[in-house]
N, C-alpha and C positions, 0 to 999 in steps of 0.2 A: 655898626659892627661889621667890618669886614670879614665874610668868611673863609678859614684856613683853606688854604690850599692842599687838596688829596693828593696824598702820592698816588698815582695808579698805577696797577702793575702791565706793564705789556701786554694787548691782546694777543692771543693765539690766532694763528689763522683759520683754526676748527671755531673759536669763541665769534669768532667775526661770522662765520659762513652759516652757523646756527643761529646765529642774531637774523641775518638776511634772508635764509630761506623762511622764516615765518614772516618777514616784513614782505616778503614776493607773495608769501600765500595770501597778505588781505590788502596789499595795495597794486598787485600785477608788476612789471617791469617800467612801463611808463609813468605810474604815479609813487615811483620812486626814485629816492636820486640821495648818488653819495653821500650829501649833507646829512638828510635823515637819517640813514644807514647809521652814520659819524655820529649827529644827535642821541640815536638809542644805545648806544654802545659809552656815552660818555666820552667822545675824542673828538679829536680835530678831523676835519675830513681829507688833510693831505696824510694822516697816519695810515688811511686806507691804503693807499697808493704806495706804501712801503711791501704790503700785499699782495695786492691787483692793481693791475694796469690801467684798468678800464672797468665802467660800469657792466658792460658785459664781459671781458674778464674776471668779476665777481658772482657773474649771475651763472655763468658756464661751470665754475668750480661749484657753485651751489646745487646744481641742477644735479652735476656728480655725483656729489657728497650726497644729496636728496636718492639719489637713485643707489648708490651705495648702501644707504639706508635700507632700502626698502628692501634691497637683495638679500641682508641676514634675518631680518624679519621675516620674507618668504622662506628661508631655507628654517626658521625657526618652527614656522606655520608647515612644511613638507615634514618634517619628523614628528608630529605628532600621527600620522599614517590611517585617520580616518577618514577617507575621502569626502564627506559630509562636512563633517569638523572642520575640513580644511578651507572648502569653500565657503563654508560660515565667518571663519577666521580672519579671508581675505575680506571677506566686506565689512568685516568691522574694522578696517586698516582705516577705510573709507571713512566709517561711522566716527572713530577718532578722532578723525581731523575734525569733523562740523562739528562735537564736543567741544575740541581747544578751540575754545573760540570763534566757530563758526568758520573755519580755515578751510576753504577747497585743497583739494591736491594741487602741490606745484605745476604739476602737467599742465592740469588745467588751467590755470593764473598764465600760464608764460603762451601757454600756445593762441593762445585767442588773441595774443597781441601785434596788431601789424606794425609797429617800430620793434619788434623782436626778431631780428634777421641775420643776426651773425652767425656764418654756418656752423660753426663750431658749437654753437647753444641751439639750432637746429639738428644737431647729431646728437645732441645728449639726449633731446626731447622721442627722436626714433628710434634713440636704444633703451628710454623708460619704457617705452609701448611695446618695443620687443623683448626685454625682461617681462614684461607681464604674461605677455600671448604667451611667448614662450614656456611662462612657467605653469598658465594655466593647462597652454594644452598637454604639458608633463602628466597633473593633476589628473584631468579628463581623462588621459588614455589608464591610467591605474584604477576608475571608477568605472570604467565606458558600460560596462553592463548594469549599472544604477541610472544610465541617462535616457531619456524619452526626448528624441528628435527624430525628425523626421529623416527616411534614408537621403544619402547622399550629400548630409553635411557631417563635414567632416570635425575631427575636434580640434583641429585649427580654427576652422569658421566657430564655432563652438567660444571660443580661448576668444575669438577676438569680438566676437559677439557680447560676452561676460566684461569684458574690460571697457567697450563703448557703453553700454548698459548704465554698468557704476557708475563712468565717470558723467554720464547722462543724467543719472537719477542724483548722483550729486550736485550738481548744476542747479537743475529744478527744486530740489530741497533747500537749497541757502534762502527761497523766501517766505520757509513756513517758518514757525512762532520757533518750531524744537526739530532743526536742521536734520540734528545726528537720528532723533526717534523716526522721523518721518522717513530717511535713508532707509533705516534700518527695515522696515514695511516694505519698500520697496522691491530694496535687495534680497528681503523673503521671498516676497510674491516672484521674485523674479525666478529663482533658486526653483523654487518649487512648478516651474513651470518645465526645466528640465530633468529634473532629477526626479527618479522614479521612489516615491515616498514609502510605497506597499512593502518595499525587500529590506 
């Protein structure tokens, strides 16, 4: 029996970029390639190419699009206005991902990779890092009299200290049994090393 042929409807360029930013979170930039992409998505893989131009052309808009993301989720995570809460909140951004599916941060999938060099997906990956710094050290200066560090760092060092940490403790957690529980330990233990628990 021959099976009928699906109409499918046109992907969106969001439908495609959302397929691929989870395909970059569990197979990196190198161990992926149009085809797959084309494969998960049900199409051909010259359909792609009606979109982006290039593999990296898709990976740069996704990296965007990922960082886009993450920016109304922090502005989501800043109006709740409990400085505690808040940094709680961001490390569960973390913990989510190793939930779905054991999925690092984009960041981390794309930067590790030494065939990932086109400057333009180089610039998206220095402006995930300084949306984070940036908006932790926001955070930090609105709590500063809750933090326990030592003088003469600042909450920049502070902001970019917290961001390396995660994305650290993220790393190392992808080889326990329960990724996102073991994060989560972590990014307490970590929390609690600055943040003044008594007040």
């Amino acid at each position: 029996m021959t099976p009928a042929k699906k109409s499918q409807p046109s992907l969106t360029r969001e439908t495609i970029l959302g397929a691929a930013i989870g395909l970059f979170q569990q197979r990196g930039f190198s161990g992926l390639g149009m085809r797959q992409i084309a494969d998960c998505l049900q199409i051909k893989a010259p359909s792609l190419y009606h979109h982006f131009s290039s593999k990296e052309d898709l990976a740069r808009q996704a990296l965007q699009l990922y960082r886009e993301d993450q920016a109304a989720r922090l502005l989501a995570i800043e109006a709740t206005g409990d400085f505690k809460e808040q940094l709680r909140m961001y490390a569960e951004l973390f913990a989510a991902m190793l939930n779905d599916g054991s999925r690092p941060c984009m960041y981390l999938m794309m930067v590790r990779e030494p065939s990932f060099q086109e400057p333009a997906c180089i610039d998206e990956l220095r402006l995930f890092v300084k949306q984070n710094v940036d908006w932790l050290e926001g955070i930090l200066r609105t709590g500063k009299d809750l933090l326990r560090v030592p003088a003469g760092v600042s909450e920049r060092d502070l902001a970019e200290t917290i961001f390396a940490a995660f994305e650290g403790a993220m790393a190392v957690s992808l080889v326990d049994p329960m990724p996102s529980v073991t994060f989560r330990e972590r990014a307490n233990k970590f929390l609690k090393l600055v943040i003044n628990t008594t007040t």
